[in-house]
C-alpha positions in Angstrom: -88.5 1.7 -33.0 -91.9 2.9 -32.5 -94.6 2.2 -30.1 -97.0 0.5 -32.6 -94.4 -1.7 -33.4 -93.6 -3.2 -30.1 -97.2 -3.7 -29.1 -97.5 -5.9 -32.0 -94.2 -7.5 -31.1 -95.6 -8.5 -27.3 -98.3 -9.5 -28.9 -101.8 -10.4 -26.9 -99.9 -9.2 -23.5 -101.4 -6.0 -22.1 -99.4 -3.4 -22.4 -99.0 0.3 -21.7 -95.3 1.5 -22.9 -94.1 5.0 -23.0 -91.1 4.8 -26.3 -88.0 7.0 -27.2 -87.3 6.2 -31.1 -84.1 5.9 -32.1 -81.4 8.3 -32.4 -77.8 8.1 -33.3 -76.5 7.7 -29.9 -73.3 5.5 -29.7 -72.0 6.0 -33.6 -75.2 3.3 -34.1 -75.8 1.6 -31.4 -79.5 3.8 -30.8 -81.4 4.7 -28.1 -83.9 2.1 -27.5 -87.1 1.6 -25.3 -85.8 4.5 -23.0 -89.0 4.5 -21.1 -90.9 1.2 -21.0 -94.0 0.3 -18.8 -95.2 -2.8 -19.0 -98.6 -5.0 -17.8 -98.8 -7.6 -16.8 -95.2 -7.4 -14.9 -93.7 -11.3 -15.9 -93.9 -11.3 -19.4 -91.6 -14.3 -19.7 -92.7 -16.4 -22.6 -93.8 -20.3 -21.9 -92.3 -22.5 -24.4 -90.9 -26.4 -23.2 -87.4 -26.1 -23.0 -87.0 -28.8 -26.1 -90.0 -28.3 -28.1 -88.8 -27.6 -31.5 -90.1 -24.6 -33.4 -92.8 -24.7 -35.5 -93.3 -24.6 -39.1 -94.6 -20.9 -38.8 -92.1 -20.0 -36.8 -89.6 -21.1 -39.4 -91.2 -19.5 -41.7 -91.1 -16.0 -40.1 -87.3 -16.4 -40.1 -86.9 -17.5 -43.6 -85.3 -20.7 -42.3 -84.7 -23.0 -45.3 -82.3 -26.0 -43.2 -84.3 -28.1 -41.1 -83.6 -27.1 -37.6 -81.4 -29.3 -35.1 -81.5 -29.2 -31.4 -78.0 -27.9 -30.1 -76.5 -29.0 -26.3 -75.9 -26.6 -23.6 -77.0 -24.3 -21.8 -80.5 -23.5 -20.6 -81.7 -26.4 -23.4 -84.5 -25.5 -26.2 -81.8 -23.3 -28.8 -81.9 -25.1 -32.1 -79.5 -24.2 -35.6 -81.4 -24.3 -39.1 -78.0 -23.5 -41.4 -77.1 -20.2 -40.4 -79.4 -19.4 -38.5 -79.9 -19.9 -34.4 -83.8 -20.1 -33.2 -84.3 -20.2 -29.2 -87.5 -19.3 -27.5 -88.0 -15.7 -25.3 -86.9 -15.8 -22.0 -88.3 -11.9 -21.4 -90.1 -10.1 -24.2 -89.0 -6.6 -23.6 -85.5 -7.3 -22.7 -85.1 -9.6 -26.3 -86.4 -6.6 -28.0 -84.0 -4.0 -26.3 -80.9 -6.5 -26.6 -81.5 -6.9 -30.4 -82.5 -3.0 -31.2 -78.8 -2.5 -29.8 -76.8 -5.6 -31.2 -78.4 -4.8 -34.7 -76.4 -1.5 -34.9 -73.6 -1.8 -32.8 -70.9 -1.1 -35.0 -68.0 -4.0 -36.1 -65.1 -3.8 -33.7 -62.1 -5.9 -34.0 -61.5 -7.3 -30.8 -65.1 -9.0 -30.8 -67.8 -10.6 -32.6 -71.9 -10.1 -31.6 -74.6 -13.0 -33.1 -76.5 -10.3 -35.1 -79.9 -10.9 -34.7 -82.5 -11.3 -37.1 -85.8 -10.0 -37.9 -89.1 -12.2 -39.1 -90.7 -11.4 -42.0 -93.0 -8.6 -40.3 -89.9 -6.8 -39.1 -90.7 -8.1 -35.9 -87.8 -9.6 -33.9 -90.1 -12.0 -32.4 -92.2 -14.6 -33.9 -94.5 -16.6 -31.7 -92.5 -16.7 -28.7 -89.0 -17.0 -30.8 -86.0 -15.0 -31.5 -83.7 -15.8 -34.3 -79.9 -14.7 -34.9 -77.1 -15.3 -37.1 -74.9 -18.0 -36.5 -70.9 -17.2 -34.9 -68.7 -19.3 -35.7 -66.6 -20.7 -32.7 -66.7 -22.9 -29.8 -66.3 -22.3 -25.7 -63.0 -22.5 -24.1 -63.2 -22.1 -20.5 -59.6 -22.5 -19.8 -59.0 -19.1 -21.9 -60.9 -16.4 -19.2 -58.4 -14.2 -19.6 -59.6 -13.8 -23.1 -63.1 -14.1 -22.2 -62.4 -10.7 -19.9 -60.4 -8.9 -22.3 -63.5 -9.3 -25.2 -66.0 -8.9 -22.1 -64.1 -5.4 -21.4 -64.3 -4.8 -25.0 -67.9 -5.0 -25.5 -68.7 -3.1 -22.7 -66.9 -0.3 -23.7 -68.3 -0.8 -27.4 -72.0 -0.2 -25.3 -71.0 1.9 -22.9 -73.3 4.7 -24.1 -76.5 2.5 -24.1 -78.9 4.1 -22.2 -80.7 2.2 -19.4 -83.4 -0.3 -20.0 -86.1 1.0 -17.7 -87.6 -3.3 -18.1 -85.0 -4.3 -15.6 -86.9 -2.7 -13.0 -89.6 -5.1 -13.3 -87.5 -8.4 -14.6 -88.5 -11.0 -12.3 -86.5 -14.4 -12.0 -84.1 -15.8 -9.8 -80.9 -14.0 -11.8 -82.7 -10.7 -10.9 -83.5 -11.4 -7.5 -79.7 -12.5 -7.1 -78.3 -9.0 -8.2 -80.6 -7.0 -6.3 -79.5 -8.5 -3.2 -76.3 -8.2 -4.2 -76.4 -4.8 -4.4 -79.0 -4.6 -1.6 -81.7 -3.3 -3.5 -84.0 -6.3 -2.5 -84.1 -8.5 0.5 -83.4 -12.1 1.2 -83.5 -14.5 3.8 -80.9 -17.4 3.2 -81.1 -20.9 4.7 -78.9 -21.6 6.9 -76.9 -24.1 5.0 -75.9 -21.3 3.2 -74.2 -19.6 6.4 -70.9 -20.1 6.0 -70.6 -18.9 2.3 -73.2 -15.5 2.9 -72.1 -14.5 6.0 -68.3 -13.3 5.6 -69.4 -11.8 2.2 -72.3 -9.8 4.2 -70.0 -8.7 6.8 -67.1 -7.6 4.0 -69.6 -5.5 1.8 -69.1 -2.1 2.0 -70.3 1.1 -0.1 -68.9 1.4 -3.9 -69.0 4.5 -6.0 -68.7 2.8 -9.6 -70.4 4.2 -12.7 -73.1 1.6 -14.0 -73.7 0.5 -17.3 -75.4 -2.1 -19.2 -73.3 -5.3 -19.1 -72.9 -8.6 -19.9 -73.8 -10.8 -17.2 -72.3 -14.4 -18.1 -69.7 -14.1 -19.9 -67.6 -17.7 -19.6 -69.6 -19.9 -21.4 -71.0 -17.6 -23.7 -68.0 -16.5 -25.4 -66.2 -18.4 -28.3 -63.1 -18.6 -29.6 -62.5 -19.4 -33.6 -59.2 -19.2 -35.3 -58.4 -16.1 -37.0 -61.6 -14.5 -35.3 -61.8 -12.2 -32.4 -63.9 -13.8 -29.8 -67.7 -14.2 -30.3 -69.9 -13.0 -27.6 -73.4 -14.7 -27.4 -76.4 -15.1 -24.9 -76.3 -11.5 -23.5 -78.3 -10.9 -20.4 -78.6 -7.3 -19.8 -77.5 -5.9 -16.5 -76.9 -2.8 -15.1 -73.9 -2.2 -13.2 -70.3 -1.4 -13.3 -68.4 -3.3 -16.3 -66.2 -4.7 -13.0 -69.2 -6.7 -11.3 -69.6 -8.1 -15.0 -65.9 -8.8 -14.8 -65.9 -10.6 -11.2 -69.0 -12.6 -12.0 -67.0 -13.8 -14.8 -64.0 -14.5 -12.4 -66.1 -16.0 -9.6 -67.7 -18.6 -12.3 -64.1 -19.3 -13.3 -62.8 -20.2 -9.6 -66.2 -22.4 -8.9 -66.6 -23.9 -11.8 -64.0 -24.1 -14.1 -60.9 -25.1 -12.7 -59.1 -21.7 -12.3 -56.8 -21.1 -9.8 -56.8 -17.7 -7.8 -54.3 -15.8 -9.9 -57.0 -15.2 -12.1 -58.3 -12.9 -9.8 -55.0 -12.0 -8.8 -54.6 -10.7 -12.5 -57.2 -8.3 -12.7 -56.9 -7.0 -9.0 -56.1 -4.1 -10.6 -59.7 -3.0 -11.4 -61.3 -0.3 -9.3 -62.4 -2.1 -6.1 -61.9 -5.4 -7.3 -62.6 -7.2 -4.2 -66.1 -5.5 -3.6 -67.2 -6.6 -7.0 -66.0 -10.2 -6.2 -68.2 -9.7 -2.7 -70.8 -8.8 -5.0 -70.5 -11.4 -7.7 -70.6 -14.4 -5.2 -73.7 -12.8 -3.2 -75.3 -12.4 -6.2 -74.5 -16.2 -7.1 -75.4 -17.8 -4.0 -78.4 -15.9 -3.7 -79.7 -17.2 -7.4 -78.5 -20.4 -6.4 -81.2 -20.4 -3.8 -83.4 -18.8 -5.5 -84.2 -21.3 -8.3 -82.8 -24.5 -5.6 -84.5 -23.4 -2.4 -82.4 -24.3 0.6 -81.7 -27.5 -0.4 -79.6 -26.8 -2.7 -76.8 -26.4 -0.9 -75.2 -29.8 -0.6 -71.5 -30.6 0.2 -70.0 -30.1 -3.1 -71.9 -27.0 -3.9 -70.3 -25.2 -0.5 -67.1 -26.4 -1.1 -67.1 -25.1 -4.9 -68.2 -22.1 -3.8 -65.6 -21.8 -0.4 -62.3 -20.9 -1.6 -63.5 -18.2 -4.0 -65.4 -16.9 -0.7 -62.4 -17.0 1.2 -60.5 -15.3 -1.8 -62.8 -12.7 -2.0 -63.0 -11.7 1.9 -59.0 -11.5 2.0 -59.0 -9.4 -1.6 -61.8 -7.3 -0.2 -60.1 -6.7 3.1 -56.8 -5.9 1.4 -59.1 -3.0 -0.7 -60.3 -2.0 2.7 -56.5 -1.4 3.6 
């Protein structure tokens, strides 16, 4: 990827980017965007959550179905036939993510949605990204298959070097894993006491390789018959694949009805109960974050309570 390319792929934004080109790295996965500078610092692209792509847009993506507006997650992702369109959360990490999912090589213990370029070779078109469509559908009752494909594809990217945007990502998600791993600072409410404060007092020091991972994994993985698992909607992280793992877990307990053997399972992994600390700082502290204090009312604390409690005694058991 070269630099004249990415200018014209951010578009009007000011920007001053320093580029490593590809190489060969990771049997194909590249080396992408090594070194990336960007001003201004939010380049987070403004487009109404529901407002349905235009007809330039589908265009640029060769999009022949007419495009329907699919449920879930943040809102505003829509399928044209084969094809998913969504709108740009963050310009420089869309480019990054795709640069590596287009040559990260077939494995069979998980699927990628490949994404797609527009017509210009760009993989952005007017604030939209495009990818192919996986078949499957979410099943959060199977996480121990969501961890085993989320283990999977981190070791498939393991050799990605790191994406120098994350150092100036800024939303609540980011904010949340930088306190987590006390790289920022963060004053909690004081509804949120009870959950933040045993965590606080239970972190201790890790030594654990980082990587780029996948940081959502639950509902973003799905399940077809005869298929490995898809993985979809990858925000980029940088941290050890376990963190990824006990977010994963965390969501799981809060969330989606599992029970603690689930972390009992993979209490295996090297200091497990730091990395579910971690995870549910790093939760609570984008829960406040986008909800402001207010946020936390009654059934939020007690979704989040047991997995705290779980986590303290795991963490204290590591400590043993």
């Amino acid at each position: 990827m070269d630099e004249h390319r990415i200018i014209r792929e951010l578009g009007d934004t000011q920007a001053h980017l320093t580029v490593t080109r590809a190489s060969p790295d990771l049997a194909g996965c590249g080396k992408c965007m090594a070194e990336v500078r960007l001003l201004p610092q939010d380049l987070m692209v403004d487009t109404p959550s529901t407002h349905r792509p235009s007809a330039s847009v589908i265009d640029a993506f060769a999009v022949t179905d007419e495009p329907v507006l699919l449920s879930g997650g943040r809102g505003g992702t829509w399928q044209a036939g084969d094809v998913i369109l969504k709108p740009v959360d963050y310009a420089p990490e869309t480019i990054w993510r795709s640069e590596v999912l287009e040559t990260l090589p077939a494995s069979e213990y998980f699927r990628v949605a490949r994404p797609i370029r527009a017509a210009d070779g760009m993989w952005i078109a007017e604030g939209w990204e495009a990818s192919q469509v996986v078949g499957g559908a979410t099943d959060v009752s199977r996480q121990d298959e969501v961890l085993r494909a989320g283990t999977e594809f981190h070791r498939a990217i393991a050799a990605v070097e790191r994406p120098a945007f994350l150092d100036i990502r800024q939303d609540p998600w980011s904010t949340g894993d930088r306190v987590a791993w006390e790289e920022a600072p963060f004053s909690f409410g004081p509804a949120a006491d009870p959950l933040i404060q045993p965590l606080i007092n239970t972190r201790r020091p890790v030594d654990l390789a980082s990587q780029a991972v996948h940081g959502d994994l639950p509902g973003n993985v799905l399940f077809a018959d005869g298929l490995p698992p898809a993985i979809i909607d990858w925000p980029v992280y940088w941290r050890p694949p376990t963190w990824a793992l006990a977010v994963a877990v965390v969501d799981a307990l809060c969330w989606y009805d599992a029970t603690p053997d689930l972390a009992d399972r993979w209490s295996h992994l090297p200091a497990w109960g730091q990395m579910l600390v971690r995870a549910l700082v790093y939760r609570i502290a984008t829960d406040e974050a986008v909800g402001g204090p207010t946020c936390w009312t009654t059934d939020r604390l007690n979704a989040y309570q047991p997995a705290v409690d779980l986590a303290v005694r795991i963490a204290g058991g590591d400590d043993r």
